[in-house]
N, C-alpha and C positions, 0 to 999 in steps of 0.2 A: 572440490572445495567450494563451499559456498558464498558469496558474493553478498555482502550487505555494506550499508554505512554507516548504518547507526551506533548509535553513542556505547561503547564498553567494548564491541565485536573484534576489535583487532586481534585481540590474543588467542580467540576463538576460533575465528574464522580465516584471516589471513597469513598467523606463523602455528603451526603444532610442533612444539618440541618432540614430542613423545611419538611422533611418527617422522619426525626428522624431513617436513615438510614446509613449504613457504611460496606462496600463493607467487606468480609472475603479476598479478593488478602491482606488489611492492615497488615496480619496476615502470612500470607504463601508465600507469594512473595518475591524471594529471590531478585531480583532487585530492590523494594522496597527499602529492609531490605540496600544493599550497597547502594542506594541516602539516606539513612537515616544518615548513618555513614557521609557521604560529608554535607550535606542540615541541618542537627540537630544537631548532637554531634559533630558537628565540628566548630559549632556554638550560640549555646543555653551557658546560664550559666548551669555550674551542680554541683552537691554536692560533693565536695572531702571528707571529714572527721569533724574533731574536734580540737581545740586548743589546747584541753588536752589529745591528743595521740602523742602532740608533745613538753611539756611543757618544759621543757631543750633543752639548745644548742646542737647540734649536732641530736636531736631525727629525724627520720623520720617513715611516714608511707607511704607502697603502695598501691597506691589506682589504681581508671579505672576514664576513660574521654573516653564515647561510650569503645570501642577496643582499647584504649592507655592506656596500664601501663604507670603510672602518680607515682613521688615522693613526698608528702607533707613532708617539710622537715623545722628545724628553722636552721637558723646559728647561728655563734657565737655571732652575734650582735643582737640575740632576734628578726631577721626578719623573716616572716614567708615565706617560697616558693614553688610553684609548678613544677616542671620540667618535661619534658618526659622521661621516663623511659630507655635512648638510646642514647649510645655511638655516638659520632658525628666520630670516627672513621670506624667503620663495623656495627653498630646498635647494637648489644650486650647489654643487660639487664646490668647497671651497677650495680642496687639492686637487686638480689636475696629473700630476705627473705624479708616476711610480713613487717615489723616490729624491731624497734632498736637505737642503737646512732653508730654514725663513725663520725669521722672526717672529712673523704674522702669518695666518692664514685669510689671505681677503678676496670675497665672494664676487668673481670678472660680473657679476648680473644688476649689484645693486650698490657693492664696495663696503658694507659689513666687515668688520675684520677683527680677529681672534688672537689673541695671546696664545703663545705655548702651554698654556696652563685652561686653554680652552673659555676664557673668559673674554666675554665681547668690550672693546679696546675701542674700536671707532668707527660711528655711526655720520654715512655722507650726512651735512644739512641737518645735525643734530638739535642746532638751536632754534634757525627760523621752519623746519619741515616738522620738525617732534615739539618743538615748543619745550626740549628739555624735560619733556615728561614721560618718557621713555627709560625705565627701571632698568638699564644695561645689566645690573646683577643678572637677571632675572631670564636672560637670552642669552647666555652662553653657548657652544655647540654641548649638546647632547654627548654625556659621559656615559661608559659602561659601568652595570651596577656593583661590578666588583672583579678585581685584576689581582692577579698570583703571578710575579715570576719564582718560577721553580728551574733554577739550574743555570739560569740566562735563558731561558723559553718562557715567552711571556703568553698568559691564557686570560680570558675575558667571557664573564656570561653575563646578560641584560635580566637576568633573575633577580632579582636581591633575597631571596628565598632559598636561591639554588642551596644545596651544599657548600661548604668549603672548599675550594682546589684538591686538597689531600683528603678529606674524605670521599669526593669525589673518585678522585683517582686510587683510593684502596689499595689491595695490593698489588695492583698495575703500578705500583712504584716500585717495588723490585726492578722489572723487567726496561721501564722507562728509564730508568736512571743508569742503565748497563750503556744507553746510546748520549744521552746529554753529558756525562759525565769523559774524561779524556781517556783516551785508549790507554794511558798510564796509571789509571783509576782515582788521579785528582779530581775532586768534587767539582764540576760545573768549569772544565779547561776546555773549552767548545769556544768554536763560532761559525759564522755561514761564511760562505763565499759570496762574495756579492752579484747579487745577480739573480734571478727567481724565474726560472723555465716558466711559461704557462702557455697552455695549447688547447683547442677545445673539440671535444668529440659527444659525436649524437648517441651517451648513452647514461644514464642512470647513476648518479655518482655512487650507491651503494653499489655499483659492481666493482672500483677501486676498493673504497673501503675493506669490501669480503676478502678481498683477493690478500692484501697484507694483512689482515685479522688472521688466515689461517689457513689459506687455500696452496696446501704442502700437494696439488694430488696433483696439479696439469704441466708435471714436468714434459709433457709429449708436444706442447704450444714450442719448447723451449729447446725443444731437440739439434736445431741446425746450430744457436748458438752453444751448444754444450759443445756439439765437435766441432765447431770453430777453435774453440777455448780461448776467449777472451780475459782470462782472468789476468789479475794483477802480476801474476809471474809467466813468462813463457813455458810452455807444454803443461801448464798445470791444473788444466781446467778450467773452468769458469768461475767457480767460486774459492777453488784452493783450501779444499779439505780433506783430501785424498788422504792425508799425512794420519789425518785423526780417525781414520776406521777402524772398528771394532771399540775406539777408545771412551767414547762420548756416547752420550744417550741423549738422544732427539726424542723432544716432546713438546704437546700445545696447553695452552694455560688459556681458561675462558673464565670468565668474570659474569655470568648472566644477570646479576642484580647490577650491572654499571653498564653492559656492551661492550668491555675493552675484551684482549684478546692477545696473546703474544707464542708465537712462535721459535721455541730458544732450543740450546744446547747445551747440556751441562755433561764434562769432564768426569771421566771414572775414576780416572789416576792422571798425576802428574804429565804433561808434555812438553818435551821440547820446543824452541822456536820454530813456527813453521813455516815451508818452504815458500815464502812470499818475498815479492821487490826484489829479487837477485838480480834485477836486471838494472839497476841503479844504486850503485853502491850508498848514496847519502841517504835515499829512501829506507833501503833495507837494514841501515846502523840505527834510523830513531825507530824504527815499527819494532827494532830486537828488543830494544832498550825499554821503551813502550812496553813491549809485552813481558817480560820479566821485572820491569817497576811494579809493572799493576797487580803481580803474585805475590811481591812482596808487600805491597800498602796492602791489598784484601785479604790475604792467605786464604785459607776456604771457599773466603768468597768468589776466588778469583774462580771456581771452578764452574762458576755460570760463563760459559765461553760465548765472545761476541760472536756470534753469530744469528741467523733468525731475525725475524722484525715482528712488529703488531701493529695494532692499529688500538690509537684512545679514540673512545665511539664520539662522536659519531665519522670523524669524518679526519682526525689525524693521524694518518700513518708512516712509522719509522724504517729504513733498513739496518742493522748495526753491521752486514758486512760490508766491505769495497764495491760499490761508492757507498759510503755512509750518507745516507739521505733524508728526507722526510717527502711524502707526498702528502698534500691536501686537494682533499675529491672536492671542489667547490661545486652545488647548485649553478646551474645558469640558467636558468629562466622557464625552464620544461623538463619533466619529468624523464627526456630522453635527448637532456643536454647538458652538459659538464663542462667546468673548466678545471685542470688542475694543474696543481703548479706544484714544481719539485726543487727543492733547496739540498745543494753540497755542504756538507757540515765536513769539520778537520776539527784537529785538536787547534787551540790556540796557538800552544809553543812551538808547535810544529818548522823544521826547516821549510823554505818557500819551496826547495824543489820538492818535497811530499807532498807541501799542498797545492802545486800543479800538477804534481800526477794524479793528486785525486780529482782536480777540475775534469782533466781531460781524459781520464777514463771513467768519469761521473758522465760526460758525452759522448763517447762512446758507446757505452752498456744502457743509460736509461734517459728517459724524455723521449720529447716527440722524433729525433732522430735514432736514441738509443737502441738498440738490437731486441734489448726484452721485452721494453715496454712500446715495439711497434706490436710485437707478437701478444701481446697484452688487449691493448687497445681494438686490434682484429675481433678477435674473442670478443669483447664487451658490444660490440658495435652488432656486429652479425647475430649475436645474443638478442640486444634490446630490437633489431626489428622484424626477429622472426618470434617474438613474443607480446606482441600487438595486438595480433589477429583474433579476432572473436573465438573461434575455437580455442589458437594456441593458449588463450588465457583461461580454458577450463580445466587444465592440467597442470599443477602445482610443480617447482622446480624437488629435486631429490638431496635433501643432506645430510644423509643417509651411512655414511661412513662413518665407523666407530661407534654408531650410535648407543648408547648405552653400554657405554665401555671406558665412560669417562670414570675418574674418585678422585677423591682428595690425595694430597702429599703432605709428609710429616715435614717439610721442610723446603718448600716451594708451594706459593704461594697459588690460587683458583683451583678450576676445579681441572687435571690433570689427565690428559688423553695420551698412552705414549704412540710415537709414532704419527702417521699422516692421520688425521680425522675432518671432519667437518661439523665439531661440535661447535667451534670456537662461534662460526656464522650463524648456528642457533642459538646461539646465547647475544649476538648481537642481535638480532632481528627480534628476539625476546624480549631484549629490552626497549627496541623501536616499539614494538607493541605494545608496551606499558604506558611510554609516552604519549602514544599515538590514543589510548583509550584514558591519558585522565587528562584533567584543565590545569592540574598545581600539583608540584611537591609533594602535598600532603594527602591529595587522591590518592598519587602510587602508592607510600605507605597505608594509605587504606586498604585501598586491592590487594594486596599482599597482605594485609592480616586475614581478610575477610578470606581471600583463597587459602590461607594456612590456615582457616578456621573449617573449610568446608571438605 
């Protein structure tokens, strides 16, 4: 595969749909990795957080946008806000700590300080240092260009061009809304558990990403915890689906014109409650109760069954089964450095003892200690540095499975692989490459006429 920089070549040269190929420079290329930061997170919508890590006035959390400390923050007027994490006087971190309530946000460097509502409030020596002629309107911290909470998931892009949140997210809303939404199928009955895993490993945040987008193939990483069976019920396996065979049909859902991707299960016929939580009788009365509400609020619908996860491109990924989770692959600082951080989501109404068992077998199973995701993390690691090497990088990765064997569904939404494939990662990488070769918004839609012209 040939190696260039220049301006348009991405799609060309570094992803080939149609041979189900994708260049290893994706991955180790530290030039890459800075047009990603300009061309993607500096434009895409992305995941900040939760509604409910910020449910009082004054709370805030610290989040990332690509490499920008980002404040999700409410004011006192129950608005919710995004800001950059930086003094419009010397850049200075005005929030230090994870997580909290303040009033003010003020800058330990110069003492600058910020309203809830992101407005500069009080300036040291305003009168004899400024002489009062200092325009405070006018020096606020730095807002994002436009915020959508959907569900109680708050998303933020610095575009003011971008798309909308929901036309963004397309019919990746089906699939999204099966995990924010309560295991009882009330609209938006979520919240996090407080607390955000984050751990850092030397490898390429789109190896996270690929891996929940739709990588159903490396159950062989996964093997000792299968016969472990750590799953939510004793002797039941690890994920506790044993009950539904033969009954559900597993398939992957790719979006190429957005990057999203989602890995789900949908029901043939009717099933009973399955064999999960027996091992705590209060748990296993609300996940029954749960799962025959949510048949009855959706009827048909209900027959999209939680299970499966995806990934919204570029870089937020869900799991909908036990632990129900989200991972965010964060950038850190090199093209073959991540940080990522993993959030416990429950239903809200939930009893406290379900949602301790999800805390604690959410620690057991995934994050930096969890079972899967050390077997995970191996992989990505030993991947990004035997793909460095001058040679190894003349020889494109293979994703190759299912290839052209994806279509449409009359009634499920993208474009439809049944079974394991690795369409889903060509159609994210597809669209990294879009990205990746235009300046604005309105390039890609050009490239895309001009190629549906040619």
């Amino acid at each position: 595969m040939a190696i260039s920089t220049g301006a348009g070549t991405f799609l060309q040269n570094y992803v080939d749909p149609k041979r189900g190929l994708a260049s290893r420079e994706l991955f180790v290329n530290e030039e890459f990795y800075q047009m990603e930061q300009e061309r993607i997170f500096a434009r895409v919508w992305l995941f900040i957080g939760h509604e409910s890590q910020v449910e009082k006035p004054g709370d805030y959390f610290v989040a990332r946008m690509g490499e920008e400390s980002v404040i999700l923050s409410r004011d006192r007027d129950n608005t919710i806000h995004v800001f950059l994490n930086s003094c419009r006087h010397r850049g200075m971190k005005v929030c230090r700590y994870d997580e909290g309530n303040t009033p003010v946000f003020t800058c330990p460097y110069h003492g600058w300080s910020y309203a809830g509502d992101g407005s500069l409030v009080g300036v040291p020596r305003y009168k004899d240092a400024y002489r009062e002629e200092l325009d405070k309107s006018q020096w606020g911290l730095v807002e994002v260009a436009q915020l959508a909470n959907y569900k109680g998931t708050i998303w933020a892009t610095w575009d003011p061009k971008a798309p909308s949140f929901l036309d963004y997210l397309g019919g990746m809303k089906t699939y999204l809304e099966t995990f924010v939404d309560a295991r009882d199928g009330s609209e938006g009955g979520s919240e996090v558990i407080v607390g955000v895993q984050k751990w850092l490993t030397p490898a390429n945040w789109k190896f996270g990403a690929e891996n929940r987008a739709g990588d159903g193939y490396h159950n062989t990483s996964h093997r000792s915890v299968d016969l472990v069976g750590i799953g939510v019920s004793r002797g039941q396996g690890r994920r506790d689906t044993n009950y539904s065979a033969g009954k559900t049909r597993g398939f992957s859902a790719s979006f190429p014109e957005s990057g999203h991707s989602m890995m789900a299960t949908e029901q043939l016929e009717d099933l009973p409650w399955p064999p999960s939580f027996q091992h705590d009788k209060v748990v296993a009365e609300y996940a029954e109760h749960a799962y025959y509400e949510r048949q009855r609020r959706l009827g048909t619908g209900a027959r999209l069954v939680l299970a499966g996860g995806g990934n919204v491109f570029p870089n937020m990924s869900f799991w909908n089964q036990q632990p129900r989770r989200i991972g965010l692959w964060q950038p850190a600082g090199s093209a073959q450095r991540s940080e990522y951080w993993s959030w416990v989501f429950v239903d809200k109404d939930a009893p406290q003892e379900a949602k301790d068992m999800m805390r604690h077998y959410g620690m057991r199973y995934a994050g930096p200690l969890g079972m899967t995701e050390q077997d995970d993390m191996e992989n990505w690691n030993y991947a990004s540095k035997a793909s460095k090497g001058t040679i190894a990088k003349r020889y494109p990765y293979n994703y190759g499975v299912a290839l052209g064997h994806a279509n449409k569904s009359d009634h499920m939404p993208g474009v439809i692989t049944e079974g394991t494939t690795e369409q889903n990662q060509l159609g994210m990488y597809s669209f990294w490459a879009e990205l990746m070769d235009a300046g604005s918004w309105d390039e890609i839609y050009e490239n895309r006429e001009r190629r549906a012209k040619s």
